[in-house]
C-alpha positions in Angstrom: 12.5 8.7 6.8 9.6 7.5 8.6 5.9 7.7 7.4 2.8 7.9 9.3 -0.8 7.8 7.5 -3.9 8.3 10.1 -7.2 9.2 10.2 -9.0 12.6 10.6 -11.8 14.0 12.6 -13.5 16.8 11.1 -16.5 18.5 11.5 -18.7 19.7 8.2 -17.0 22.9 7.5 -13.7 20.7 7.1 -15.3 18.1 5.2 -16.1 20.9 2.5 -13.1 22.6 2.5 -10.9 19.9 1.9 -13.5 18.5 -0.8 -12.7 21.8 -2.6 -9.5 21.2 -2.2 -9.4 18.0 -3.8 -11.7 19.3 -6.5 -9.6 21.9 -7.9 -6.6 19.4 -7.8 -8.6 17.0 -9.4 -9.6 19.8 -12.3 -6.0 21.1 -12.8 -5.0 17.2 -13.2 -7.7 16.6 -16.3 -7.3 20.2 -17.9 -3.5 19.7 -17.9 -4.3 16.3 -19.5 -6.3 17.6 -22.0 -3.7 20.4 -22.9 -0.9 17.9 -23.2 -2.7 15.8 -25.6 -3.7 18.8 -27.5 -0.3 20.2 -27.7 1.2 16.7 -28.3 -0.7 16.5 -31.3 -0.5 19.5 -32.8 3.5 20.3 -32.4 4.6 16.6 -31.2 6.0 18.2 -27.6 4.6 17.9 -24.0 4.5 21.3 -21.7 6.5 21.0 -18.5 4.5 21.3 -15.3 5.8 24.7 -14.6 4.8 25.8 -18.3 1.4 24.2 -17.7 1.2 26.0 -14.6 1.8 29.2 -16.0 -1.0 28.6 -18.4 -3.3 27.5 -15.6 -2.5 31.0 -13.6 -3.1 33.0 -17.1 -5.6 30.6 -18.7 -7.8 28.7 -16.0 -7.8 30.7 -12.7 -8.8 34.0 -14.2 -12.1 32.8 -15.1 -12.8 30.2 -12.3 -13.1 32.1 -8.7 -13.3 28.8 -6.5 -9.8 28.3 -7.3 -8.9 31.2 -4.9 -10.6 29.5 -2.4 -8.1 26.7 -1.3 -4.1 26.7 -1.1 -2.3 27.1 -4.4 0.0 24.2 -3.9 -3.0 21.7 -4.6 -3.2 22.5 -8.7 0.5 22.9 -8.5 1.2 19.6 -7.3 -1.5 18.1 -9.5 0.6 19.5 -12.9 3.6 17.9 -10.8 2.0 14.3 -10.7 0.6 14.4 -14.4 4.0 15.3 -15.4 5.2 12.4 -13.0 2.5 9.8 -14.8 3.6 11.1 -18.4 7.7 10.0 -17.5 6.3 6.8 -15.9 4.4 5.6 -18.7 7.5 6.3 -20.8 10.2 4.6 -19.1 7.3 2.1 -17.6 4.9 1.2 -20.1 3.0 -1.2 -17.8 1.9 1.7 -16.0 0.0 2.9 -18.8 -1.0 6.1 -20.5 -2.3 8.7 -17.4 -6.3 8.4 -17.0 -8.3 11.3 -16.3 -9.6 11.6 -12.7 -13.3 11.0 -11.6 -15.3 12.8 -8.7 -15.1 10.1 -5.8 -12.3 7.8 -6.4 -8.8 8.4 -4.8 -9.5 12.0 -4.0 -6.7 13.5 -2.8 -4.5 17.0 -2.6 -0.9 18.2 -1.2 0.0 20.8 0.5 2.9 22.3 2.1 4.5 25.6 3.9 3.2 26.3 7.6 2.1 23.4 9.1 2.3 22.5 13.1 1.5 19.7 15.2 0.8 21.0 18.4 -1.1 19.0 21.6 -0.1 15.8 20.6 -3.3 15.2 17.6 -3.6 18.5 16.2 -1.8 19.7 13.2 -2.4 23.2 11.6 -2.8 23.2 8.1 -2.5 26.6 5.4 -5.5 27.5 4.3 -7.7 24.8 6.4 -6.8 25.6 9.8 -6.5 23.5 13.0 -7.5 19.6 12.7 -7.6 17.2 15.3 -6.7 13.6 14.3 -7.8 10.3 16.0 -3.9 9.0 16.8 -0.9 10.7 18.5 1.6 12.7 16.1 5.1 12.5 16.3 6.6 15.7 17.7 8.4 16.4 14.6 8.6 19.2 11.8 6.2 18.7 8.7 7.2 20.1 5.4 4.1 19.0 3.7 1.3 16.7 3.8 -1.1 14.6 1.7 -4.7 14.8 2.3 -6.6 11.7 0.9 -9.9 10.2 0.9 -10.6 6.6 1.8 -14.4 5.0 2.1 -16.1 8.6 3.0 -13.2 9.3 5.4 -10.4 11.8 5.0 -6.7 10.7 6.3 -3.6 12.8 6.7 -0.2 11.4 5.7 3.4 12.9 5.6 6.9 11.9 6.3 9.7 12.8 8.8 13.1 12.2 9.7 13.9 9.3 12.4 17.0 7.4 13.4 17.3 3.6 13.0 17.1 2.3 16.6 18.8 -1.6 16.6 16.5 -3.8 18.9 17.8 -6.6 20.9 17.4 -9.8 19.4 16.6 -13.1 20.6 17.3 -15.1 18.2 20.5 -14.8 15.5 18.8 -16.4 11.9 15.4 -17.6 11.2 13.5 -19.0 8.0 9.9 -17.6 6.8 8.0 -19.6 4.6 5.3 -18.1 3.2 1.5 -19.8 2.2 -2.0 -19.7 2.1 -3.0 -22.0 4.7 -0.9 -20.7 7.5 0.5 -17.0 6.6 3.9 -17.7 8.0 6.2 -20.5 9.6 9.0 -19.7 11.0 12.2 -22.7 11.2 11.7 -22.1 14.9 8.3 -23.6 15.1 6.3 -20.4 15.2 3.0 -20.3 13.0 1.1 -17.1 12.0 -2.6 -17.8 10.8 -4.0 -16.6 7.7 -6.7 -13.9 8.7 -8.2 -14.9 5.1 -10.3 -11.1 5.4 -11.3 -11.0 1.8 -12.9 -15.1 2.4 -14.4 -13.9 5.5 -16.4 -10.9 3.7 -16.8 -12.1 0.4 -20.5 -12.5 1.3 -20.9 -9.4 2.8 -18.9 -8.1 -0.3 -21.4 -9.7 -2.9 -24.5 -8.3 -0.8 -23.3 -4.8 -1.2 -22.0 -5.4 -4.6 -25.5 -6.6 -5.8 -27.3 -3.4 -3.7 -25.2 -0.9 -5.7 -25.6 -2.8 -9.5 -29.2 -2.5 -8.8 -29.6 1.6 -7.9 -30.0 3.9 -10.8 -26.4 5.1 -12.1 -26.1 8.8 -10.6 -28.4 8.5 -8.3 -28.4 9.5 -4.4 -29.0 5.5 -3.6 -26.2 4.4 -5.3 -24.0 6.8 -4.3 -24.6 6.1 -0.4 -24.9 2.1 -1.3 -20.9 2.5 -3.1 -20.0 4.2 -0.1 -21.2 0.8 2.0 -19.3 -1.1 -0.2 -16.0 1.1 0.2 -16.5 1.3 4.0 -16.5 -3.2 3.8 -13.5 -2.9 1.2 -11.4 -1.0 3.4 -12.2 -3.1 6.4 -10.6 -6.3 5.0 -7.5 -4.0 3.8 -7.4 -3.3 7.2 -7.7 -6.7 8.7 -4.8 -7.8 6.0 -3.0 -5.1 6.7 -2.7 -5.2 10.8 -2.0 -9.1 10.3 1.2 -8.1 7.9 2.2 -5.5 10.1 2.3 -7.8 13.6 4.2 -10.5 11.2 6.6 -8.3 10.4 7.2 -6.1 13.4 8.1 -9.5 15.0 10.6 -10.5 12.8 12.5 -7.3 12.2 12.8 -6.7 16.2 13.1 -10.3 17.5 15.5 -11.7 14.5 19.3 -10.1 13.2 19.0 -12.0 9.9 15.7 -13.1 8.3 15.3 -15.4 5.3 12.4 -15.9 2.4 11.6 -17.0 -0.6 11.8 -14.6 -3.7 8.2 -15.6 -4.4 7.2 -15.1 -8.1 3.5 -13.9 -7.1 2.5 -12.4 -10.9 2.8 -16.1 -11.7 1.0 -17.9 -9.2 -2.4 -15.6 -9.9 -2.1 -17.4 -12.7 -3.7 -20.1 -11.3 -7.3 -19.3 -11.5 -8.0 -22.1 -8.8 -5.6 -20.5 -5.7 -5.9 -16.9 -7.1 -8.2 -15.3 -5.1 -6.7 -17.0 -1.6 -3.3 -16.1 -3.1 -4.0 -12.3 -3.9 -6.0 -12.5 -0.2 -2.5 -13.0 1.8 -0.7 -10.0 0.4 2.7 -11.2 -0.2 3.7 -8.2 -2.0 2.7 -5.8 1.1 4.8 -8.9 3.2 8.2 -8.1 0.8 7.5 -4.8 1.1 6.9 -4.5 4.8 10.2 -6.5 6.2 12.6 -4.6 3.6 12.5 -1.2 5.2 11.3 -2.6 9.0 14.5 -4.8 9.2 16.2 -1.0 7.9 14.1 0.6 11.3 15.5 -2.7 13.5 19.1 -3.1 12.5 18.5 -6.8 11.1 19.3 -8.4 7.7 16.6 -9.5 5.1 18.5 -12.6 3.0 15.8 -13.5 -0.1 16.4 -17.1 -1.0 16.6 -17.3 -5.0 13.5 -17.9 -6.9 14.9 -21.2 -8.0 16.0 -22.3 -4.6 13.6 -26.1 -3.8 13.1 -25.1 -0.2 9.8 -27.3 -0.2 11.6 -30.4 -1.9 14.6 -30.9 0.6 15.5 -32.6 3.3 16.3 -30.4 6.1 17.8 -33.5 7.9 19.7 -35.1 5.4 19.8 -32.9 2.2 17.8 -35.3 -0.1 15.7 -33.7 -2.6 13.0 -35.4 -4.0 9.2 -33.6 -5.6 6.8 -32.9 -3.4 3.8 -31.9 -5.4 1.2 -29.4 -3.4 -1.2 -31.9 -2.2 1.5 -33.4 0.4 1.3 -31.4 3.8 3.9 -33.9 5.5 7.5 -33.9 3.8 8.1 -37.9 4.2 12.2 -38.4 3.1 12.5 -41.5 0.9 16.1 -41.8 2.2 16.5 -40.8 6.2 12.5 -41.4 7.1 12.8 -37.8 8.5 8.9 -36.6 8.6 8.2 -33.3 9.7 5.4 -30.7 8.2 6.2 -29.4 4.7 6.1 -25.5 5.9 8.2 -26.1 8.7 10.5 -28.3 6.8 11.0 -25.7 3.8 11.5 -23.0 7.0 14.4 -25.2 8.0 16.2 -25.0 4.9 15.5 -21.3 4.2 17.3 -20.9 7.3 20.1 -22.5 6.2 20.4 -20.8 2.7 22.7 -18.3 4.7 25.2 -21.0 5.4 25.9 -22.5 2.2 
């Protein structure tokens, strides 16, 4: 299955309607919460979220009227993800204990039954109506949908069925090496720049950080300075995210097998020096990205094993020798074969297949 996320445009009547949507999912989400803590202690069990739901029909929407106003699936689904967060915090405990949800941040709502894309950007929606959308929609059937809100904008995402269509490829094998100075070199010589979005706005960012720390907590100005800061947030997502997505696209189409480095990113952060320009590159959206593109493409993602010294040998001779970070050239002590460290650790990834 394919998945397309994309903007909406919306006039005010739609704005409202879907923040009332979000707003009773938002509510069922905390008064399930509530209730399962309460019940937890009192008789050490959790409700289901179709028990909860019953509860909610019987308990909660009898004496709140708004809740009639928007689709029913939005609370249901909401009782769906709690339960969801609840199994994942017990089989995951990095995840956490489930939070309770705040006005304003990741609002969002699901809902499903008849929905229509007609006129190539407009989708019908139960109990919305007709939107129009800024991209082109796939001509496709839509079960359901997920209605979210990002920086003071609303977006539209679902998923639908496609068939893996195998490019042509011009080349057979080729080595990624990942980094911070240049995003990507490939053993074939091709370099992909680091946009670096998060060092490009991190003034910008501090500006708008320093506006909103200095408005009165509730008030009118801070809520339209958080939304400057969102809107600046979002646009070096955006910038990192294109970037990834041209890397990638490239690789799955052009290449039949592709080979990296099984990266251990959790670790490098913890170098407080290269952090921030690590975290900036987005190596986890890179992984991410190439597994299911080269899926789309027909090609094969090799991942070299964490272990594997692609930076300290020789891709001409097969000496290994250390080659601590400050050394851009990889100079051999026993062939004199120099060539640039990325390029040379590109090489050998390359040839991880054959060995």
């Amino acid at each position: 299955m394919q998945s397309i996320k994309t903007k909406l445009k919306l006039n005010n009547y739609q704005k409202t309607i879907l923040a009332k949507h979000a707003g009773v999912a938002r509510h069922a989400y905390n008064w399930g919460l509530v209730t399962c803590i309460k019940e937890y202690e009192e008789t050490k069990k959790r409700p289901s979220a179709i028990t909860l739901h019953k509860r909610l029909v019987a308990e909660v929407k009898s004496i709140n009227p708004w809740y009639y106003e928007v689709s029913k699936c939005a609370p249901q689904q909401a009782l769906r993800d709690l339960e969801r967060a609840f199994k994942n915090f017990l089989t995951i405990p990095e995840r956490g204990f489930p939070l309770f949800k705040k006005k304003g941040r990741k609002d969002s709502f699901y809902l499903e039954g008849s929905i229509k894309i007609f006129q190539g950007n407009y989708i019908q929606l139960p109990r919305i109506g007709v939107v129009k959308t800024y991209e082109i929609l796939p001509n496709c059937k839509v079960k359901n949908v997920r209605i979210s809100k990002r920086a003071d904008n609303w977006y539209i995402s679902f998923k639908y069925d496609i068939e893996s269509a195998p490019t042509e490829k011009v080349e057979e094998t080729i080595g990624v090496d990942i980094g911070i100075n240049t995003l990507a070199t490939c053993s074939d010589g091709s370099k992909f720049a680091n946009v670096k979005a998060y060092r490009q706005a991190k003034k910008q960012l501090v500006r708008h950080q320093r506006a909103v720390s200095k408005k009165v907590i509730g008030s009118k100005n801070r809520r339209k300075a958080v939304k400057k800061l969102a809107k600046v947030h979002k646009k070096v997502a955006d910038i990192r995210a294109d970037a990834l997505h041209k890397l990638t696209t490239w690789l799955a189409k052009n290449h039949s097998t592709i080979v990296i480095e099984d990266l251990n990113v959790s670790g490098m952060l913890k170098n407080h020096k290269l952090a921030s320009a690590i975290a900036d590159c987005g190596f986890y959206e890179f992984k991410r990205q190439i597994t299911y593109k080269c899926e789309w493409y027909g090609s094969e993602l090799v991942i070299a094993d964490r272990f594997y010294p692609s930076s300290q040998i020789c891709s001409n001779c097969g000496h290994q020798q250390k080659m601590p970070l400050h050394l851009r050239t990889y100079e051999c002590s026993e062939c004199s074969f120099e060539a640039d460290r990325d390029l040379n650790a590109a090489i050998n990834l390359k040839n991880y297949v054959n060995q």
